[in-house]
N, C-alpha and C positions, 0 to 999 in steps of 0.2 A: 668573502663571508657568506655562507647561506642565509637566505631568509629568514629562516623559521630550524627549530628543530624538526616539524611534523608538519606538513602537509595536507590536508586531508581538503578529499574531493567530493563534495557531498555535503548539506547537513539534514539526512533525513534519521534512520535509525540506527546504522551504520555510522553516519558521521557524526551523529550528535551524540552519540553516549563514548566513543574513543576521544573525540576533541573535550570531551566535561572531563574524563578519567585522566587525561594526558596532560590536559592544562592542572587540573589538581594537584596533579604528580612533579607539577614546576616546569614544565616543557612549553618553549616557547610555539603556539598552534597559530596558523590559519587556514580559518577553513574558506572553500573557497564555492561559492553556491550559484547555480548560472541565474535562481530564480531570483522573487523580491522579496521582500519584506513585503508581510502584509496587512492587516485589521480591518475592525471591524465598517472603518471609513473606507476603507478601499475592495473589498470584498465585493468582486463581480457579480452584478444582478440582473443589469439590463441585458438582452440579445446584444447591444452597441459596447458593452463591458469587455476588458482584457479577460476572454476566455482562455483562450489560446496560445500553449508557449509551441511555436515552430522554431527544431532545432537548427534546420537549413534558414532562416530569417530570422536569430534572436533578435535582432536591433529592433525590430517593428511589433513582432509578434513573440512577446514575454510574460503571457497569461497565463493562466491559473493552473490549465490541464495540458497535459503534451499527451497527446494521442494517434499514435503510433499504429498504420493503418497497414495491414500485411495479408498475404492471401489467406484466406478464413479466421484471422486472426486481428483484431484491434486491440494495443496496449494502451490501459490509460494511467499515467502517474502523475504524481504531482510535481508543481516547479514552485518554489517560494525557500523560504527559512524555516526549517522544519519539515521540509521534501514530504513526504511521503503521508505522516502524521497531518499535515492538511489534510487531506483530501480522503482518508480511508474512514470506515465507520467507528472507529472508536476502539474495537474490540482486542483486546489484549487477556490469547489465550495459549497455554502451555501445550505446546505439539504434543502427542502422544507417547507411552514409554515404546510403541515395536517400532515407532516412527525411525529409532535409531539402531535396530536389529542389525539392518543390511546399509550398503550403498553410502554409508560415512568413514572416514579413518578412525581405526580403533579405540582413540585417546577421547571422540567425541561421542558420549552419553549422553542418557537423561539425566542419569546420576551426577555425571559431569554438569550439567545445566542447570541442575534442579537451585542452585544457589545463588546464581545469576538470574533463573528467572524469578526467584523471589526480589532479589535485589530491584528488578526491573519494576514489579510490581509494587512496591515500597516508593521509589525513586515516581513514581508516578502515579501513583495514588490512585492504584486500580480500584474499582469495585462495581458490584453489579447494579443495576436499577433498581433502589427501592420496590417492594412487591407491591406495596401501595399507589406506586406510580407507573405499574406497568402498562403500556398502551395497549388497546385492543388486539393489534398484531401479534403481542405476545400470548396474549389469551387464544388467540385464535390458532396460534402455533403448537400453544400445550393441549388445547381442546383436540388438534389433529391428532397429534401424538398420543393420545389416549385411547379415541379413536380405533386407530391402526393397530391397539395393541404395543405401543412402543412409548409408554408414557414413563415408564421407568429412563428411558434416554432421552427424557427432555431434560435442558438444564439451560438457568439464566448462566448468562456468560457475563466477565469480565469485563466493564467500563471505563476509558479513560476521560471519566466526566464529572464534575462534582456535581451534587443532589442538594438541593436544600430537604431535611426531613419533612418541615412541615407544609412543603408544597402537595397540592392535588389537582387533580382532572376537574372537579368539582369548585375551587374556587372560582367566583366570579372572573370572568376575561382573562382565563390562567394562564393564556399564552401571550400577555403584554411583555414584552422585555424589562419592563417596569417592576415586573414581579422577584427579575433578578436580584439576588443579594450578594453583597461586594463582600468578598472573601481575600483572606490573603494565604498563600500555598505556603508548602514548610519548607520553599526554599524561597519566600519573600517578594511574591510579584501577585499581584492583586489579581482576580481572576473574577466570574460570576456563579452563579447556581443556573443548573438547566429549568429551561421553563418549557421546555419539549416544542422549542418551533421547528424540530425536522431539520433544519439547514445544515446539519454536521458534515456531510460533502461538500459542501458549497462554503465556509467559514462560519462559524458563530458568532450570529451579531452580539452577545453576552458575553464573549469569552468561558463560558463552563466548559467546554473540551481541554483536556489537559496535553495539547498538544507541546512539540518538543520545544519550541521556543519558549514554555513557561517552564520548563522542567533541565531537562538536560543541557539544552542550550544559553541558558540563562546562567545556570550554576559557570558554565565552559566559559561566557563571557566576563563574569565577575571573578573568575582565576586567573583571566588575562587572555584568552583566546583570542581573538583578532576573527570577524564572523564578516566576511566580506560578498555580500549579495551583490546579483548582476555580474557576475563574473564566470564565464563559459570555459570551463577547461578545452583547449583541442586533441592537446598528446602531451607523453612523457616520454623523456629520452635518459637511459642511463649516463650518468656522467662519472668522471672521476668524483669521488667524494659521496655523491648521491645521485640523486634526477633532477634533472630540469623539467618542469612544467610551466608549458606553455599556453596562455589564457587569451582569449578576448574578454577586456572588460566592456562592457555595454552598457552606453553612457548617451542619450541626446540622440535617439535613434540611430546609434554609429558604433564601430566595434573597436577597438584602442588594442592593440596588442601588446604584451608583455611577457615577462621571461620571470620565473620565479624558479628557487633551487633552495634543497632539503636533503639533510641524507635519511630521512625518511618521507614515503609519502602514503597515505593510508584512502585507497579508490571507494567510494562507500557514493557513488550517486546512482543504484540501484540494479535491479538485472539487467535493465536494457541496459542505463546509461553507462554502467562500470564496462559491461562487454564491450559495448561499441566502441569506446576509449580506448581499451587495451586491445584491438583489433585495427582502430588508426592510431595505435602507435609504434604497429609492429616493425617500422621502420628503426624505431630509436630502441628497443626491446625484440632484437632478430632469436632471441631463444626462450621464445614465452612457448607454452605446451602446444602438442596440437591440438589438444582438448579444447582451445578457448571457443566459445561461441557452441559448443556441444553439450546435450544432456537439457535443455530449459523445456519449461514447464509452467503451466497455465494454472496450477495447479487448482484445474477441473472446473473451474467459476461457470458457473449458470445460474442466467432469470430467466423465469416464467412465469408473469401475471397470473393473477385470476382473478375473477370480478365474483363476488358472493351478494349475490343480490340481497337478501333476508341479512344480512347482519354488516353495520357500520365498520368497518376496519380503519378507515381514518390514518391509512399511510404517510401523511403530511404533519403528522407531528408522531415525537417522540421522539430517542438517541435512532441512526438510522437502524440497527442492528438490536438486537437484546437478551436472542439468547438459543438456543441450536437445538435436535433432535441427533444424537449420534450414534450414525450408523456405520462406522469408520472400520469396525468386527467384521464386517462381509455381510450382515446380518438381512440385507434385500439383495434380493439376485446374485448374490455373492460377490458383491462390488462396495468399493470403501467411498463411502459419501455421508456427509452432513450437511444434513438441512436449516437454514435460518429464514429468521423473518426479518425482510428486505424492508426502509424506506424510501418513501421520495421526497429531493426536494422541490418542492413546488412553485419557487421563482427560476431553475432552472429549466423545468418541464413546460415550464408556460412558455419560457424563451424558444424553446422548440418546436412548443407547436403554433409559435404565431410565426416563426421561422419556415416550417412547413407549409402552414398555410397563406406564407407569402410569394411562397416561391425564390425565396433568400436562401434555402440551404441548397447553394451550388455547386459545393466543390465535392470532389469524391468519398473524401472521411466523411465528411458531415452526414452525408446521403444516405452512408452507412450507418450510424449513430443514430439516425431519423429512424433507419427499417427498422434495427434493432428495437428499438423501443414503441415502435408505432402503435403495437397493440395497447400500452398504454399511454399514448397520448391520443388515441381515439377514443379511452374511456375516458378523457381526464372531465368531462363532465357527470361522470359519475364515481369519480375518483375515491371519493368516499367507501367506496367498496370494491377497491381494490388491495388486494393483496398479493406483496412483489415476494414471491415463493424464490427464498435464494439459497443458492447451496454452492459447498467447495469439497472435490474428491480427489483421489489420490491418481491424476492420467497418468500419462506414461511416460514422462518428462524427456521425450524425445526430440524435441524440435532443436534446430540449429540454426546458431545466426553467424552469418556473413557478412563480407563489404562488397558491395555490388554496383558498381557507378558511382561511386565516393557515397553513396548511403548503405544504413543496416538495411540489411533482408536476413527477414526470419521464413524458412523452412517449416512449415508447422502441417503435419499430415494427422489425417485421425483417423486413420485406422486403427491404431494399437488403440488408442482411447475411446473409441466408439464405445463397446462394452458399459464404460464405468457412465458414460456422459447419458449414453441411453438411460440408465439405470436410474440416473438424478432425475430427467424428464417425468418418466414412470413416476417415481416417487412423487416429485410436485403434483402431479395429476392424481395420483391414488389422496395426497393431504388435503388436493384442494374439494376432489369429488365429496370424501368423506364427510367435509364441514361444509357444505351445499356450496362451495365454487366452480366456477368454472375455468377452465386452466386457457391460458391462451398462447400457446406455445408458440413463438418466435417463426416468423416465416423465414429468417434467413437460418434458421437452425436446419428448421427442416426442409429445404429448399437447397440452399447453397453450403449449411454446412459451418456458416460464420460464427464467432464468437469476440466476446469481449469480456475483456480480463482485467482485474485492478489488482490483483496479485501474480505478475509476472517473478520466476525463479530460476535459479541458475543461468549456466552461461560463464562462469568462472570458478567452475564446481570444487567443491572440497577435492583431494582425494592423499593417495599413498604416495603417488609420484606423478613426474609429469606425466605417466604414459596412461595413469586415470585420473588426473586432474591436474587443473590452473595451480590452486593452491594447496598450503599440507594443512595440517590441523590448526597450526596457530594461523591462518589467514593468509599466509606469507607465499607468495610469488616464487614458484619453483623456478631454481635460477637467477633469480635479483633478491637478494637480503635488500632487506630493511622495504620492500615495495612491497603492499598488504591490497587485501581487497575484504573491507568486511561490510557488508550486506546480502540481501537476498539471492544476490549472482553466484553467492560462494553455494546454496541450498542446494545439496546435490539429488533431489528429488520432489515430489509433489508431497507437500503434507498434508492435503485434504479437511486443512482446519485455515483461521486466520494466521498467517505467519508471523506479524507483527516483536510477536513477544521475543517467538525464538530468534529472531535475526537482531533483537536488541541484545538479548541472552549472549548468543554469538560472539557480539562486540564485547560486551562487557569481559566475555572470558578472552578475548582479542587482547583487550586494554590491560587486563589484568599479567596478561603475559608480557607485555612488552614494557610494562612500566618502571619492572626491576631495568631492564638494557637498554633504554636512557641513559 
């Protein structure tokens, strides 16, 4: 007897919206998540905090961020119940309509999307930041935009946050957690009101982020889903009947192995983590495409502080994100980029620079993590006036990852991408000159070249057939029925916006296909 009707490996947006759809549908699901459960009691704060999930040492190191360190390239995702949804800004916005022009199987539109991504927005109870409550970063973002001439392409974006209306910047001590008001979601799990303390990468001591464990995962569990955290997928093997997937559960800082089996199984733990899977599992799966690990994409992520002496920016509070300049037309230098305004959170930034300045950050990621940001953790005493200029453009979504001494290696070169990345730079610098900043652009950018990315894409790209992709339209594993990959691995290019929405969209149109052949 198999386990489970369904499988699924993953529960960030990928997993969480197929395992809600699939449990709804009557199918017996478990999802199987390498990270924890988390809240607001256990939300890493101190330097001494589980920051860090190491994939080569789950047992020990099962923290917050998996940070994935590669020649000029650093990936950072999440690890916990609701994957990805921790740790991103909140923003859930609809790719654009030429986004799907070129470089998707014919069947996947906007038009196809546009249903699913309402769906997604409903299901999670998008909306933008009261105008009333916008933080200074967003004023200073549409003041740039106006600026430059480009004040017609500013626009508040999307939030996966609740608001109390009659919260302000103006009430007395606005940002006590105290201020929160205890709300219940429309699918019945108590939640709070944002009071803008910044931490939305870091967890919400309040709960107002409408991450997937209040929403999708929640629904998935009360259909019957079976949501099993600390459990590290290794590989899958075709079998008669279906796959076997094989786990370490991670239990008492020790790894427990296991054998589970599905005649389906649905890969949704992200670009890296899906690719790397089905790359050590090519043993038990010898006719997966040669495409896997080809075509990924950074899709163009860049900061560039700037300090604006003459005006408070106040980066430390508010949702971290809130709302873009879109330049996505070619409309600077003829390069597709959109600009946001970046926060910080400031119990993590402190962890780093008392980390720095102890000489505690020893190991070689972290070292990197420090450069990267150093420009602003030397202003962090002027913090207040800083502003984290961020933007996402469409590069060249060429990088490829490999297995290279029993680990991923990603190939990530930038020349095709120089063009668009320059372009972003420029831009940050022409926003921040205009509104009296000064832009502090990254010594490892412009030195070595490095980046770091919190929207890593593809890697198990859509396509026609195996000979342009992993998988075809419906998600599905060219070569193995019933074996799916639905997350941002399947994105067969750079969308130059937050991806969030569409690779939830994705699933839902995933789920919605395979729910009839159950």
């Amino acid at each position: 007897m198999p386990d489970a009707d369904v499988i699924i490996v993953g529960s960030g947006f990928g997993g969480a919206v197929t395992s809600c759809r699939l449990a709804l549908a009557g199918a017996k699901v478990i999802v199987l998540e390498r990270g924890r459960e988390w809240g607001p009691d256990t939300f890493p704060r101190k330097p001494t905090d589980p920051w860090v999930f190491d994939p080569n040492d789950p047992a020990k190191l099962n923290g917050w961020f998996d940070l994935r360190m590669f020649p000029h390239m650093t990936v950072a995702t999440g690890a916990g119940v609701g994957g990805g949804s921790l740790v991103y800004a909140n923003i859930s916005v609809e790719a654009k309509r030429d986004s799907f022009d070129a470089g998707w199987p014919a069947e996947i539109t906007y038009d196809t999307l546009a249903p699913h991504y309402a769906e997604v927005g409903r299901f999670m109870e998008i909306m933008p930041v009261p105008q009333p409550q916008w933080p200074e970063r967003t004023k200073l973002l549409k003041d740039s935009a106006e600026a430059a001439g480009w004040g017609a392409r500013f626009r508040p974006l999307g939030t996966a946050v609740r608001y109390d209306p009659t919260w302000s910047y103006d009430l007395p001590d606005a940002h006590n957690p105290a201020k929160s008001k205890t709300v219940t979601n429309s699918h019945g799990v108590q939640q709070g009101t944002c009071v803008h303390l910044g931490q939305c990468d870091i967890g919400c001591p309040v709960k107002a982020r409408n991450t997937l464990d209040f929403n999708y995962l929640a629904v998935a569990a009360k259909a019957g889903a079976e949501i099993r955290p600390l459990h590290m997928v290794q590989s899958i093997k075709a079998v008669t009947g279906g796959y076997e997937v094989r786990v370490d559960q991670i239990s008492n800082g020790k790894l427990t192995p296991l054998t589970l089996t599905a005649p389906r199984v649905i890969v949704a733990a992200g670009s890296i983590g899906s690719t790397e899977l089905l790359l050590k599992s090519k043993a038990g799966l010898p006719n997966l495409s040669l495409r896997l690990g080809r075509g990924w994409s950074s899709n163009g992520d860049f900061l560039t502080p700037a300090i604006h002496p003459m005006r408070e920016v106040d980066p430390t509070h508010g949702p971290t994100i809130t709302a873009a300049i879109d330049l996505l037309d070619g409309a600077y230098q003829g390069q597709q980029i959109f600009i946001e305004d970046g926060g910080l959170p400031l119990p993590a930034f402190d962890g780093l620079k008392a980390s720095a300045a102890s000489g505690t950050t020893n190991n070689e990621l972290m070292q990197r993590v420090t450069a990267s940001l150093m420009p602003v953790l030397n202003a962090i005493d002027v913090i207040r006036h800083v502003m984290p200029w961020f933007a996402q453009s469409r590069d060249a979504a060429d990088g490829v990852m490999s297995i290279k001494s029993g680990k991923l290696f990603l190939d990530w070169d930038i020349k095709a991408s120089q063009p668009t990345l320059d372009a972003v730079v420029s831009a940050h610098q022409k926003l921040a000159q205009l509104t009296g900043g000064l832009p502090l652009t990254p010594l490892t950018w412009t030195i070595g070249h490095d980046l770091i990315t919190p929207h890593p894409l593809g890697g198990c790209n859509m396509g026609t057939s195996a000979a342009t992709g992993v998988v075809d339209y419906k998600g599905e594993v060219f070569g193995y029925p019933g074996l799916f990959v639905a997350d941002g691995a399947i994105v067969p290019k750079a969308l130059g916006l937050n991806p969030s929405r569409t690779i939830a969209a994705l699933a839902e149109f995933i789920a919605a296909d395979l729910v009839p052949r159950l």
